[in-house]
C-alpha positions in Angstrom: 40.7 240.8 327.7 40.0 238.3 325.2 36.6 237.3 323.5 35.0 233.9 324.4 33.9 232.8 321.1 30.9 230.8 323.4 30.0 234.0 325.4 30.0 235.5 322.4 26.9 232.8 320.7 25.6 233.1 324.5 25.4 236.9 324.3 24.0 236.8 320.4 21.1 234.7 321.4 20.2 236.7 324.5 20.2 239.7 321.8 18.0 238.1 320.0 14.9 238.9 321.7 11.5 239.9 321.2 11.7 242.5 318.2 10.5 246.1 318.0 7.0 247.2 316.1 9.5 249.0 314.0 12.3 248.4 311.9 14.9 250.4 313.9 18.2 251.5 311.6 20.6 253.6 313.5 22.1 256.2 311.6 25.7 256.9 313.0 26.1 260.3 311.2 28.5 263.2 311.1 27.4 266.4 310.5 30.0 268.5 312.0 33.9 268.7 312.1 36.5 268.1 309.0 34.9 265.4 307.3 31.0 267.1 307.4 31.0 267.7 304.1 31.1 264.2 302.7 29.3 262.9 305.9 26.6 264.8 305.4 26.0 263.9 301.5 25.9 260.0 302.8 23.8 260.2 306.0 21.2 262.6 303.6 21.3 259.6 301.2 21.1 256.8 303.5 17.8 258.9 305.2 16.2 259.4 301.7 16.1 256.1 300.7 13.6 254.3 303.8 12.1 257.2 303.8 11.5 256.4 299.9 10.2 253.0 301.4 8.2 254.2 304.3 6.5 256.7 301.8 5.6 254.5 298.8 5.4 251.4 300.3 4.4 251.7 304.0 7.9 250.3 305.0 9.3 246.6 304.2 6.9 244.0 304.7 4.1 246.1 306.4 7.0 247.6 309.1 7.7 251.1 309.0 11.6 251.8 309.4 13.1 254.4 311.7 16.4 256.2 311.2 17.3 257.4 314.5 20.5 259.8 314.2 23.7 260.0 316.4 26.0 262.5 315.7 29.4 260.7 316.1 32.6 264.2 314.0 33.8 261.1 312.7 34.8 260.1 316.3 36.0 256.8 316.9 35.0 257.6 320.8 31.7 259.4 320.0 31.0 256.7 317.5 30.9 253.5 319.8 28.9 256.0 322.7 26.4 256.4 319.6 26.3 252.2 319.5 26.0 252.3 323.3 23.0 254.7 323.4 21.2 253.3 320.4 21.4 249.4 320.3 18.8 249.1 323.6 16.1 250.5 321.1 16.0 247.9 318.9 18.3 248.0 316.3 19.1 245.9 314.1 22.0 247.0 312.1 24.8 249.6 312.4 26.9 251.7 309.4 28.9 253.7 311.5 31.1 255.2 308.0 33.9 255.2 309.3 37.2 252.2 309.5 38.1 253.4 313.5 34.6 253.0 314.7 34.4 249.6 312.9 37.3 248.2 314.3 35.9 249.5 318.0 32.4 248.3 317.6 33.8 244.5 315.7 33.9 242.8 319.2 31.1 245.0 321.0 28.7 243.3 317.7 29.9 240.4 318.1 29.0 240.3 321.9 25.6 242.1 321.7 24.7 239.6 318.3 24.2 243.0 316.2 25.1 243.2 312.6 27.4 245.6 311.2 27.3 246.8 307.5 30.3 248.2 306.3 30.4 248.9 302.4 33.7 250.1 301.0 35.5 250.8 304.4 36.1 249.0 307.8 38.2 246.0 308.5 39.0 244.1 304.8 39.4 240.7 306.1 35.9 240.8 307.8 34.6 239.1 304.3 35.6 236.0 306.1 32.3 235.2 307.9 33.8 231.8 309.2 35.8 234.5 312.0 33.8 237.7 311.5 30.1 236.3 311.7 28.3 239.7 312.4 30.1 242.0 310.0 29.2 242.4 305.9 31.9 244.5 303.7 29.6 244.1 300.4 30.0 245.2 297.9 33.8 246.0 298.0 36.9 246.5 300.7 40.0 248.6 300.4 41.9 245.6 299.2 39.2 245.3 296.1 39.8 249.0 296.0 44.0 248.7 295.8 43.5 245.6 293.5 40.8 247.2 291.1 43.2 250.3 290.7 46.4 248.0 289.9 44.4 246.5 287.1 43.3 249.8 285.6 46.7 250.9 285.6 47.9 247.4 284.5 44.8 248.2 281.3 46.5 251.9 280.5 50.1 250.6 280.4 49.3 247.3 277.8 49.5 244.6 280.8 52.8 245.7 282.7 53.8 247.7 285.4 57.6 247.1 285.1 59.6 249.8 286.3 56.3 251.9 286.7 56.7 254.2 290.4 53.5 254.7 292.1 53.3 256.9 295.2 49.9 256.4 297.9 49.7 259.8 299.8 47.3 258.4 301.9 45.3 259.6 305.7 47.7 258.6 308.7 44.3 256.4 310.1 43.5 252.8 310.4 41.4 253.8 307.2 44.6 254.6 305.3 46.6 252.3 306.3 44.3 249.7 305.0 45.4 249.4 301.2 49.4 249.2 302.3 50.1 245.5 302.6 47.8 245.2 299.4 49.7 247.8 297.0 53.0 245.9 298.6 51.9 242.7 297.6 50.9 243.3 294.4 54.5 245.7 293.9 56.0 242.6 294.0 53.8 240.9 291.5 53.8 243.1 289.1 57.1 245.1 289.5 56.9 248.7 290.0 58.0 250.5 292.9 54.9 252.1 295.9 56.2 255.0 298.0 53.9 255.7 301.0 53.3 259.4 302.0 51.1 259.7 305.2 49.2 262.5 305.5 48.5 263.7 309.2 44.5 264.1 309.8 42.6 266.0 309.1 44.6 266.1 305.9 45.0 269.9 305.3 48.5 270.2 305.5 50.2 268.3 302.4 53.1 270.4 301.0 55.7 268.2 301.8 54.4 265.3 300.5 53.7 267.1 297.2 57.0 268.8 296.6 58.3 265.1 297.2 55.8 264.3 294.9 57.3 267.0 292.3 61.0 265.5 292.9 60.6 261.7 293.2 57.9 262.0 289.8 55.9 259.7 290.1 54.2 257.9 287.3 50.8 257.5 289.0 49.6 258.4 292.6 47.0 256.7 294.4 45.2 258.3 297.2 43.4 256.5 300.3 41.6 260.3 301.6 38.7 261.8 303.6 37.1 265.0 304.1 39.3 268.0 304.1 42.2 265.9 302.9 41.1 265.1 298.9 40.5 268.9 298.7 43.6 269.4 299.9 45.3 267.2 297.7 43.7 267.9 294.6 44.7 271.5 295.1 48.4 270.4 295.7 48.2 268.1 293.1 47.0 270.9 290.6 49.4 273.5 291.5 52.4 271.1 290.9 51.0 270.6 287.4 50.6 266.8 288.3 48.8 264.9 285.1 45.5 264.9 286.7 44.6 261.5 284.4 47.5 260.2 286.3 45.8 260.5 289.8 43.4 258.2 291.3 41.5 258.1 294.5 40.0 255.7 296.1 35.8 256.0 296.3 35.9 258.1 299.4 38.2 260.5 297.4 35.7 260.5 294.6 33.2 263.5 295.8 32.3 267.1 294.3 33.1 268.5 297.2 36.3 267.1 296.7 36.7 268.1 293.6 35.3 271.5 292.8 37.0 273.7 295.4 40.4 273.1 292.7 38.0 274.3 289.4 40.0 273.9 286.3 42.5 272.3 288.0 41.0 269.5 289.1 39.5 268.3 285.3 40.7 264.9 284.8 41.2 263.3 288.2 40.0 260.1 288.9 38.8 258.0 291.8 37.3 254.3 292.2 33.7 253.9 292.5 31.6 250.8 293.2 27.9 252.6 291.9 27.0 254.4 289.4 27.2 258.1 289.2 24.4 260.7 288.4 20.4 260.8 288.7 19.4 259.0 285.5 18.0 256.6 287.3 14.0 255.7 287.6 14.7 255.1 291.0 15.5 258.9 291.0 11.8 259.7 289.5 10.6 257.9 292.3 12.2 259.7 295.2 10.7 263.0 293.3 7.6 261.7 293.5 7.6 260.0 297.3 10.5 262.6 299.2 11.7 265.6 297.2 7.7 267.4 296.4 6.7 266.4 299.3 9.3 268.2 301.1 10.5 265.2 303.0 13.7 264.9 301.6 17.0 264.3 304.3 18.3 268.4 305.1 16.0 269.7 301.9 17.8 267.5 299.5 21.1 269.9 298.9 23.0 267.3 297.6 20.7 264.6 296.0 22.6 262.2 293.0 25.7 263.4 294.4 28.5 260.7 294.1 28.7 260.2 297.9 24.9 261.3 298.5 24.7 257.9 296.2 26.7 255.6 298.1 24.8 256.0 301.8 21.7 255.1 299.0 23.2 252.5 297.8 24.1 251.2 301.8 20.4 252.2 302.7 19.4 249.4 299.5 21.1 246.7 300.5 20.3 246.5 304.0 16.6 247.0 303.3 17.2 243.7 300.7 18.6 241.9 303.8 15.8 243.1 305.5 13.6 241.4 303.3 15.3 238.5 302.7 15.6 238.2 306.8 11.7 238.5 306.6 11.4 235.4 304.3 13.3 232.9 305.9 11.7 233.9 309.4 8.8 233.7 308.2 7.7 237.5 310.0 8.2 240.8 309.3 9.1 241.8 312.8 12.8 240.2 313.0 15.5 240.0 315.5 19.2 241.1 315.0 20.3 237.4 314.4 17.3 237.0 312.0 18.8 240.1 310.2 21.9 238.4 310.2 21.1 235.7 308.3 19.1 237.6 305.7 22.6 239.3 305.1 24.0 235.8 304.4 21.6 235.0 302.3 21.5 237.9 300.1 21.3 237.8 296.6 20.6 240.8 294.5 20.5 240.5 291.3 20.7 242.8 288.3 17.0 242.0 287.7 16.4 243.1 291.2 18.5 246.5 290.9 16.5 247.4 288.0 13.0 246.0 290.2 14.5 248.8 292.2 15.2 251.7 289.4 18.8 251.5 289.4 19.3 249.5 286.5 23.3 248.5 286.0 23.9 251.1 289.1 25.9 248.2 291.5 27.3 245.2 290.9 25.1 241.8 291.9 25.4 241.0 295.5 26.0 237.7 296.4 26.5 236.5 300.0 26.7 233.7 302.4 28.0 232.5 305.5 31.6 232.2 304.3 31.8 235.1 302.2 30.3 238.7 303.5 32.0 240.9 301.0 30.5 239.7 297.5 33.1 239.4 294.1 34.8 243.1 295.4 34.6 244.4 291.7 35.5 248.6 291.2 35.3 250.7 288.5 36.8 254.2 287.7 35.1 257.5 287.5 36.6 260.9 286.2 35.8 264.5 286.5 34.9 266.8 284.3 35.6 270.4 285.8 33.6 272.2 282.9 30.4 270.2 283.2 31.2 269.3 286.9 30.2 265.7 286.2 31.6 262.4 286.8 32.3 259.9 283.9 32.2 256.1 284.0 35.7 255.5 282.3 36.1 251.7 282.7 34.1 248.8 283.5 33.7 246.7 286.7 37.3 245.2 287.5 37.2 241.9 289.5 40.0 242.1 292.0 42.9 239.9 291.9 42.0 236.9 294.7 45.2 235.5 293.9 47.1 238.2 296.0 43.7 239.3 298.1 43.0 235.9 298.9 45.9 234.7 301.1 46.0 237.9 303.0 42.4 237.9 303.9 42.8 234.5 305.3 45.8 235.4 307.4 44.4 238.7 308.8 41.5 236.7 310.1 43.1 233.5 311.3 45.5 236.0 313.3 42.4 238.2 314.8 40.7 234.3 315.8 43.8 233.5 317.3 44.6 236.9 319.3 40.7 236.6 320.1 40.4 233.1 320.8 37.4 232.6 318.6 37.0 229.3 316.8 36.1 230.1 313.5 32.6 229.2 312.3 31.9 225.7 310.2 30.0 227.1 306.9 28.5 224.6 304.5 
């Protein structure tokens, strides 16, 4: 059936009621199942940050937040029953971390007028907010992510590509699937040659693709991985002797837990990253303070400054920015869901602000607004260090090549308004 684009504003105002005493941010978690590992370091860090807020500062703006969770395995049907059962308490955002439950819950947010944050993963073209009013990507998509890696390489091989074969092993998913068109595109542009190696989920089974890995030899492989998978492949990768330096993940590749079950083996690897790595942070003084002594940090705090632990941080920060900035235009620190919408296109963070918030040069300033909800889309790269089991910044932030990104962005959403029938939005 397709969307109305005015039922859709009707059902976003009636959304819009009367607001909850509380700030209400689901937490669509997964504890259990393949991808638990990772899942659990994000959800732990999404939890520690309000509670950072609601400990030190009695909330944002005077309004205590609560972090309901839902336990979704990573579940694109679980997942949208976790939106069903949630979004009649009053919430006012969703970060469901993971690309198949975004897609699903795309038109339910757009009906119900809820926002939907997804940094680093979901649907890429959703940056256009003209077609996509209730979904953010900030402060990067997969398309950043393909783009950002194309330029490091582009950096290590004196500006050219020519001849150069890349492989992307990459998780058979609407998640890995995302970068394709991208790392086509920019083939073309820059002349080397992308072989695509899905990987069947949950990923734990990858000998084929490696021994073709071993006889095709490629110069660099990409991966687009989750969970169980980047283990997997790391392993592979190592006992095939592949020049770690030479492999790059994407930021949801870029975990310890990925990393350390391959040791040795795995010294050298690299993955994209849109944050910065480690606890050397004054933010991270703060959380000691407020969460960790207290004993209130998310699960005991196993995995606190961990890259991924990091990221759901980082995702808690900018939606309790939007927050704020949704509290200033309306005027009331008890918003609505469209209220909280517009504070997310009016969000500016800037690298003042990050360091107001102890996490000086940590992200990338976030800029958004009506037309735009995914920011500049700048990456960096990390690598591992398998004998001090740390993470390295080794380049700085990348902006993405709009040149290539721009064109398809715009055509992916223009076809989703047409197969919709949505008329897109008139931004100033």
């Amino acid at each position: 059936m397709k969307l109305r684009f005015a039922a859709l504003a009707t059902a976003a105002v009636m959304a819009a009621g009367p607001a909850m005493a509380d700030l209400v941010v689901p937490n669509l978690s997964y504890r259990t199942g393949p991808y638990a590992a990772n899942g659990n370091q994000y959800a732990d860090g999404f939890n520690d940050y309000f509670t950072l807020l609601n400990e030190r500062d009695g909330g944002i703006g005077g309004q205590k937040i609560q972090v309901p969770e839902c336990e979704t395995a990573y579940n694109t049907e679980k997942g949208v029953e976790c939106y069903e059962s949630t979004k009649g308490n009053g919430a006012l955002v969703y970060n469901p971390l993971s690309t198949g439950i975004t897609y699903q819950l795309i038109p339910k947010v757009t009906a119900d007028g809820i926002p939907m944050y997804t940094p680093g993963y979901g649907r890429t073209s959703a940056k256009d907010g003209a077609v996509f009013p209730w979904v953010f990507n900030a402060p990067a998509n997969y398309w950043d992510g393909a783009s950002v890696s194309v330029k490091y390489l582009l950096d290590q091989n004196n500006g050219s590509l020519e001849g150069k074969k890349i492989a992307l092993i990459y998780h058979n998913s609407a998640f890995g699937k995302e970068p394709i068109r991208t790392l086509q595109e920019l083939g073309k542009k820059h002349g080397f040659t992308l072989t695509e190696l899905p990987v069947e989920p949950p990923g734990q089974e990858q000998k084929s693709q490696w021994l073709q890995i071993r006889r095709d030899k490629p110069d660099y492989v990409l991966m687009w991985g989750w969970g169980v998978m980047n283990q997997a492949a790391i392993q592979e990768a190592a006992n095939i002797r592949f020049p770690m330096e030479n492999f790059i993940g994407v930021w949801w590749s870029g975990g310890e837990v990925d990393v350390l079950p391959a040791g040795a083996g795995a010294n050298g690897y690299k993955s994209l990253t849109f944050n910065g790595v480690g606890q050397d942070y004054p933010y991270y003084e703060q959380l000691k303070q407020y969460v960790i002594d207290p004993g209130k940090a998310s699960q005991g705090g196993p995995s606190i400054g961990s890259a991924v632990y990091s990221r759901g941080m980082y995702a808690a920060l900018v939606i309790a920015e939007a927050i704020r900035k949704a509290q200033e235009l309306a005027g009331t620190s008890e918003i609505t869901p469209a209220q909280l919408r517009d504070g997310f296109e009016a969000l500016n963070i800037t690298e003042e602000r990050m360091a107001e918030l102890g996490l000086p040069n940590f992200g990338q300033p976030i800029v958004l607004s009506c037309a735009n909800h995914g920011g500049e889309g700048q990456g960096r790269v990390q690598q591992w260090n398998a004998e001090t089991k740390t993470w390295s910044l080794v380049s700085e932030f990348a902006t993405p090549d709009a040149e290539v990104l721009e064109p398809l962005i715009q055509a992916d959403a223009q076809a989703f308004a047409a197969e919709n029938s949505i008329t897109p939005a008139t931004c100033n």
